[in-house]
Structure formats: C-alpha cells, structure tokens
NUTISE-838490 format. One record per residue (C-alpha): residue in three letters; chain; z negated, y, x negated. Coordinates in pm, 1 decimal, padded with zeros to 6 digits. Layout:
residues N
+------+------+----------+----------+----------+
: code : unit :        w :        v :        u :
+------+------+----------+----------+----------+
:  ALA :    A :        Z :        Y :        X :
...
+------+------+----------+----------+----------+
end
This chain:
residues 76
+------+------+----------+----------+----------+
: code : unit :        w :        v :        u :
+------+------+----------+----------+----------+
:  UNK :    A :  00601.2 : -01067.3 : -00167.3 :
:  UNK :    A :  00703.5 : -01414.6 : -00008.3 :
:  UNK :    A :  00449.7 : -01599.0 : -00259.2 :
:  UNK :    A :  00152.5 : -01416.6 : -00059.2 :
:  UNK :    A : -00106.0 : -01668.2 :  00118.5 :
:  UNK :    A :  00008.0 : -01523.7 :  00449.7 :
:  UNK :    A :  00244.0 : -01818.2 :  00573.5 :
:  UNK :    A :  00550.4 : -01484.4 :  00600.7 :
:  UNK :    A :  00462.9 : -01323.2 :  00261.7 :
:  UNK :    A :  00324.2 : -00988.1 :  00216.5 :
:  UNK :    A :  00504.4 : -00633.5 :  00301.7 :
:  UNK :    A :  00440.4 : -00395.2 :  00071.2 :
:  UNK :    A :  00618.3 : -00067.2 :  00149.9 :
:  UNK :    A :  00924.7 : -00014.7 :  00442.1 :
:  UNK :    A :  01103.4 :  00295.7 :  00429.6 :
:  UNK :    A :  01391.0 :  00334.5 :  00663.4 :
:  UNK :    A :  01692.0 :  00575.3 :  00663.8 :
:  UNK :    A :  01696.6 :  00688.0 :  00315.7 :
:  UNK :    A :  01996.7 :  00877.2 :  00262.1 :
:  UNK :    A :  02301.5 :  00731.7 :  00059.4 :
:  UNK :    A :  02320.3 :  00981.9 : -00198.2 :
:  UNK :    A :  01931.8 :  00943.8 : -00271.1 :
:  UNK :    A :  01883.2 :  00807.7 : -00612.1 :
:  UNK :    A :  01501.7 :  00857.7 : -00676.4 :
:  UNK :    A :  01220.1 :  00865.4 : -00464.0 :
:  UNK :    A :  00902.6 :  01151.0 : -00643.7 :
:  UNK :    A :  00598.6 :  01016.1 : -00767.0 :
:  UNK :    A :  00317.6 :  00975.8 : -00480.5 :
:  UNK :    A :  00652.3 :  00929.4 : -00202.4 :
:  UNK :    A :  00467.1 :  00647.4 : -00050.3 :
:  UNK :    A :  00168.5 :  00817.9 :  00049.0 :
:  UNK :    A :  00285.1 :  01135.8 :  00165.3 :
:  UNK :    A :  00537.6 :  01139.0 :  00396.4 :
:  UNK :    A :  00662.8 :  01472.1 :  00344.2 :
:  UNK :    A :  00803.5 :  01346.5 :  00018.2 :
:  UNK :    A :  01047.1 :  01156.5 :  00142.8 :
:  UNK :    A :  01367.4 :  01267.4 :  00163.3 :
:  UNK :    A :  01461.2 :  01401.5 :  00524.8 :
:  UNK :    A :  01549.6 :  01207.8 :  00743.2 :
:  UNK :    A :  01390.6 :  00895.6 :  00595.3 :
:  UNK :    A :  01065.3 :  00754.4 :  00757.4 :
:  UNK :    A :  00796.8 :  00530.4 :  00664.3 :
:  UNK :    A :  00759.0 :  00165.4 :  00854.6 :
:  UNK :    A :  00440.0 : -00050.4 :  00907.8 :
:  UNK :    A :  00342.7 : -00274.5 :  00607.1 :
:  UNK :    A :  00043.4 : -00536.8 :  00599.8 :
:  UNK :    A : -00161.0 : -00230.8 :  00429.1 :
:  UNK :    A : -00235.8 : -00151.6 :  00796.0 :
:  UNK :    A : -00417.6 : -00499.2 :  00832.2 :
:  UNK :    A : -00641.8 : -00464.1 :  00517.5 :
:  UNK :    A : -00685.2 : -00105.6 :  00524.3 :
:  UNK :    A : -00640.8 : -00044.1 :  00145.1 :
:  UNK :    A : -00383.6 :  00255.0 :  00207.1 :
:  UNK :    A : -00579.0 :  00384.3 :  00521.8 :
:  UNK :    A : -00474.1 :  00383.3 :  00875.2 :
:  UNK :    A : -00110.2 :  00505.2 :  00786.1 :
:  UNK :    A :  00021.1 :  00180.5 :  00574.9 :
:  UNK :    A :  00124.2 :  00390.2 :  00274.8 :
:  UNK :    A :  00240.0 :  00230.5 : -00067.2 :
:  UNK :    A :  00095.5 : -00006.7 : -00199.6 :
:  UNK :    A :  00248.1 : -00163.7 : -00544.9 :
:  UNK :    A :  00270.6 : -00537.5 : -00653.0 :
:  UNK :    A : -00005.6 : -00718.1 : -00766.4 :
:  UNK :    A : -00106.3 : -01040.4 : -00703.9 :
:  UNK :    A : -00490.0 : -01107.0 : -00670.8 :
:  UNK :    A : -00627.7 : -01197.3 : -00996.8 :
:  UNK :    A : -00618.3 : -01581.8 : -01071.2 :
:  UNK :    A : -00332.7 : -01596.3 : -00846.6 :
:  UNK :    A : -00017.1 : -01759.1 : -00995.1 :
:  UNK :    A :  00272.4 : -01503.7 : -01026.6 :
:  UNK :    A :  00461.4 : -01359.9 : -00747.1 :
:  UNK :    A :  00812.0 : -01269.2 : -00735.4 :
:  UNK :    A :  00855.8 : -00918.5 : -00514.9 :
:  UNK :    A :  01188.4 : -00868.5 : -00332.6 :
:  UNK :    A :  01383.6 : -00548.5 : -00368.5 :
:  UNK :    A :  01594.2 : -00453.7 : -00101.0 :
+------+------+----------+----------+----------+
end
C-alpha cells in the first residue's frame, strides 16, 4: 500500500516460498499458517506494529482508513 501515511507505505501480507504450481491460496490462509501450502511461510507485515492481526502479523486486507483518498495496493 505505497499511498499509506507511513513515509514506505504499508505491508499488508508477505508470504514467501509458495510453490510454482500453486494456483489458489484457501479461505482464512493468512491467519493460519497451516493453510499454506508446504513449504511456504508467512513474513512480518506492519500488522505486527498495530496489533490488529495479533502478535503473529497475519492477513490483513486493503482498506484505506475512512476519509482517506484511495489507495492503490501492489500485487506481487
């Protein structure tokens, strides 16, 4: 989320090692790390700074905070 207030934008989710032939992640994947597929891990995301997901920086989707102008959300 580079239009975040943060000066470096705002990371949302990092998963790392997701295998090639993965094409679909299950519903809840980003707050349960046994849903990922194997091999894959979760990262740190700025979740761990507010504390909305809890001490593990789970998922958390876009939204900007209300009355904020519109943020564009890289997918990589």
């Amino acid at each position: 989320d580079p239009d975040a207030p943060t000066g470096a934008g705002f990371w949302h989710w990092t998963v790392y090692n997701i295998p090639p032939t993965t094409t679909s992640l299950p519903q809840g994947a980003g707050n349960a790390p046994g849903s990922l597929p194997m091999g894959a891990y979760g990262g740190a995301t700025d979740f761990l700074d507010t504390g909305a997901t809890g001490a593990n920086g789970n998922y958390g989707g876009p939204c900007p905070p209300v009355a904020d102008k519109p943020h564009r959300y890289i997918f990589t």
